[in-house]
C-alpha positions in Angstrom: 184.5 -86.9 94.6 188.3 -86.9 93.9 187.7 -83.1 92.6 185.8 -82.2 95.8 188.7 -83.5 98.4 190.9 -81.9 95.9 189.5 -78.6 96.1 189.2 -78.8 99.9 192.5 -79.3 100.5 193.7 -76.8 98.8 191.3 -74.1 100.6 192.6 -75.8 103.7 196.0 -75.3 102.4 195.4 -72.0 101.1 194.2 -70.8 104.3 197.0 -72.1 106.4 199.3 -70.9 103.6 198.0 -68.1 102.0 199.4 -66.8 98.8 200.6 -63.5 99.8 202.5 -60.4 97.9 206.1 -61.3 98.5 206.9 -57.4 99.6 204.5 -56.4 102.3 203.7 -60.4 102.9 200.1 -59.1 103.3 198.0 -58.9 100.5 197.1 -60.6 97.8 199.0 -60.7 94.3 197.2 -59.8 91.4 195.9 -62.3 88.9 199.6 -64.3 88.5 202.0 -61.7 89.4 203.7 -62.4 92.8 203.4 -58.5 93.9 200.0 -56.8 95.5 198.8 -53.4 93.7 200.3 -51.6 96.4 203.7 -52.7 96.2 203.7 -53.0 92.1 203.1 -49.0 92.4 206.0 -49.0 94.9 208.3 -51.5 93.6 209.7 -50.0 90.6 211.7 -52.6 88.3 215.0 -51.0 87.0 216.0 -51.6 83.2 219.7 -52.3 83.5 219.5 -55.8 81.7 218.5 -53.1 78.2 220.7 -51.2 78.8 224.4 -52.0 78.1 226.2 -49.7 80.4 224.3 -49.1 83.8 224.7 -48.2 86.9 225.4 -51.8 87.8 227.8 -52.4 85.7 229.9 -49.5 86.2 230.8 -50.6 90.0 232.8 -53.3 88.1 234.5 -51.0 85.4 238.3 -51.6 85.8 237.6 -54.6 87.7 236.5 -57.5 85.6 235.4 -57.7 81.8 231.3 -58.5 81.7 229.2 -59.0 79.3 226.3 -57.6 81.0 224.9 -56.9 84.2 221.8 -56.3 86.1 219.2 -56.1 89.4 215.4 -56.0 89.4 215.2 -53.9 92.2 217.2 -50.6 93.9 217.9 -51.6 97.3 216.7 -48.8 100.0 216.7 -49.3 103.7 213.8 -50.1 105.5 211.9 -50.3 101.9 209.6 -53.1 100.8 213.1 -54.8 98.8 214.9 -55.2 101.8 211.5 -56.4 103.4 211.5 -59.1 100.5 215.1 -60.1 101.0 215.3 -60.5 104.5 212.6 -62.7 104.2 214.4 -64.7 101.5 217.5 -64.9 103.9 216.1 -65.1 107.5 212.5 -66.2 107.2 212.9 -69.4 105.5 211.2 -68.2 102.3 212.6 -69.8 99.8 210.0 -69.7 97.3 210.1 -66.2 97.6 213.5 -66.1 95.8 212.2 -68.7 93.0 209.1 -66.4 92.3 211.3 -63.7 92.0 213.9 -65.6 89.8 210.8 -66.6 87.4 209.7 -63.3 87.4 213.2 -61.8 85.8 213.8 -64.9 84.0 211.0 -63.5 81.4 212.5 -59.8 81.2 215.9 -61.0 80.6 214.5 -63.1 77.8 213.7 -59.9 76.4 217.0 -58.4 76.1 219.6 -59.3 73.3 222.3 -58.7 76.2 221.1 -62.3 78.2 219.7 -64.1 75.1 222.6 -66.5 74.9 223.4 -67.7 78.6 224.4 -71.1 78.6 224.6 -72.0 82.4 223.1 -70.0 85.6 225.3 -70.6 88.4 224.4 -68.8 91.9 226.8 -67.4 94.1 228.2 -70.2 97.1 227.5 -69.7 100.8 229.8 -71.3 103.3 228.5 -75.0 104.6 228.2 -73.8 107.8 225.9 -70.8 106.9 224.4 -73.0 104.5 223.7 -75.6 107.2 222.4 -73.0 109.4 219.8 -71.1 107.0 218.6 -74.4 105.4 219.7 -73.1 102.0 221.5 -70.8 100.0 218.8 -67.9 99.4 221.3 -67.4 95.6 220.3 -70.8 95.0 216.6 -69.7 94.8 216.8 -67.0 92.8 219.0 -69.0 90.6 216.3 -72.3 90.3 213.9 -69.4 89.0 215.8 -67.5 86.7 216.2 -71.4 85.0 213.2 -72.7 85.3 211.7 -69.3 82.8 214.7 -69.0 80.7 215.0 -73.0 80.2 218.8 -72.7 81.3 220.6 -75.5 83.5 222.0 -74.4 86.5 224.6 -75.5 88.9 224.6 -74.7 92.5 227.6 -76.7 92.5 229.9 -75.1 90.1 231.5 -72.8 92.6 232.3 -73.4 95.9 232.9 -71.6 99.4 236.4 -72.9 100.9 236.8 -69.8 103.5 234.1 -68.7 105.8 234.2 -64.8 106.4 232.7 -62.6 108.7 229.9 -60.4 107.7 230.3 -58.1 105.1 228.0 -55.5 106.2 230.1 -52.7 107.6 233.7 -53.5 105.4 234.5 -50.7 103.2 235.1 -52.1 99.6 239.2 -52.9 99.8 238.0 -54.8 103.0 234.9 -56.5 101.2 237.5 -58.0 98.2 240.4 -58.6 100.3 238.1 -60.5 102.9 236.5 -62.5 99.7 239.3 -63.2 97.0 240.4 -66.3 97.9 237.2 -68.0 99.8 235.8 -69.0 96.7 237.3 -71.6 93.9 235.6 -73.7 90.7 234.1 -76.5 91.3 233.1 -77.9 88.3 235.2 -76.2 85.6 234.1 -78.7 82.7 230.2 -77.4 83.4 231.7 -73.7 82.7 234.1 -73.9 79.9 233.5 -72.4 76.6 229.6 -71.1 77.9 228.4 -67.7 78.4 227.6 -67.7 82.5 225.0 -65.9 84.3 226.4 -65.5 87.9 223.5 -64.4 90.7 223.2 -63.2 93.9 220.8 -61.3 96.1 221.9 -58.1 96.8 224.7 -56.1 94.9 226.6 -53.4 97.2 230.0 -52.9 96.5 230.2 -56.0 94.6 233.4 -57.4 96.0 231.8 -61.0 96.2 230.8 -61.1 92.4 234.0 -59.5 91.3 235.4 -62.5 93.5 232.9 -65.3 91.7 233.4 -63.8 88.4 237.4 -63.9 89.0 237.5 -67.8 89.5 235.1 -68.0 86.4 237.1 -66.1 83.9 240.2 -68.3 84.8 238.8 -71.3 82.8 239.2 -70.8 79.8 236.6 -69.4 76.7 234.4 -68.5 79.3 231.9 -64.9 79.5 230.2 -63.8 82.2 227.0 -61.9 83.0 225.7 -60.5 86.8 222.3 -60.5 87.6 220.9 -59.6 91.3 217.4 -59.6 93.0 218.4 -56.3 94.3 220.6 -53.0 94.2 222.3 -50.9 96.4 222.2 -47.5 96.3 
């Protein structure tokens, strides 16, 4: 009898909340994956985190030493990533950014570039945004990247301490000089001596990360890695 309720709730539940491809938030994933046919023939995974130097890690060349850095996705306008990512941000779907975190959790486990991250620590939104989105849509990636590399992770470890407008149409000088000092370490004993993974959603012209990163490298013995959901192009 307990099987039978069981089972009924969950069609209820699966009919009130289906399980839907995170892209096009339409049809169904295939077998585990989180992405329909359609969109796994669209959505074309890059392979920065094999690949030393990249195109995402040469927007930080001259500007901060990493170890490694890399996004799932390219980011193009009005494509099925920005579709995924607004939902992340706007739509409430926070599970959408864990599924997604799970997802590159297992191919980062697969390069010798990521295999010994110590700490994944997502990139701080300010309390007031924070307070006005529910959460911090870093924060979601972040709890999946853990939870399939078996890493602790700290939402805390960093913190906002400026609130800035939007970054959206700031030319790159703008971006950093508008970000440099609105971040700070907040937990500088959970960092020191480990080998970081720093996340966020979307890299563009990376002034928030170089920002993150910057307060990170201050304590000391400390290496960090970048890893996005998405790309800019």
């Amino acid at each position: 009898m307990r099987n039978v309720l069981l089972q009924a709730w969950n069609d209820f539940v699966g009919l009130v909340y289906p399980n839907l491809c995170v892209a096009c938030r339409e049809k169904h994933p295939i077998h585990t994956h989180m992405l329909c046919v359609s969109c796994m023939g669209t959505l074309i995974p890059t392979s920065h985190h094999l690949e030393k130097d990249n195109e995402f890690t040469e927007r930080f060349w001259g500007r901060i030493s990493l170890h490694a850095g890399a996004a799932m996705f390219p980011f193009v306008k009005g494509g099925r990533t920005q579709k995924m990512i607004h939902s992340l941000k706007y739509e409430g779907k926070y599970d959408i950014g864990v599924k997604m975190g799970q997802w590159y959790g297992q191919k980062l486990l697969e390069s010798p570039l990521f295999k010994d991250i110590q700490i994944i620590v997502p990139v701080p939104i300010h309390p007031r945004k924070k307070h006005s989105r529910g959460y911090n849509q870093a924060d979601a990636f972040a709890q999946g990247l853990a939870q399939t590399m078996q890493k602790p992770w700290s939402p805390k470890a960093l913190k906002r301490i400026q609130h800035s407008d939007s970054q959206t149409k700031k030319s790159r000088a703008e971006r950093l000089d508008n970000v440099l000092k609105a971040f700070a370490v907040n937990k500088a004993n959970q960092l020191q001596g480990k080998h970081i993974l720093l996340v966020d959603d979307v890299l563009t012209t990376g002034a928030t990360l170089e920002a993150c990163a910057s307060k990170i490298l201050e304590v000391p013995d400390t290496k960090v890695s970048l890893a996005t959901i998405a790309i800019s192009k």
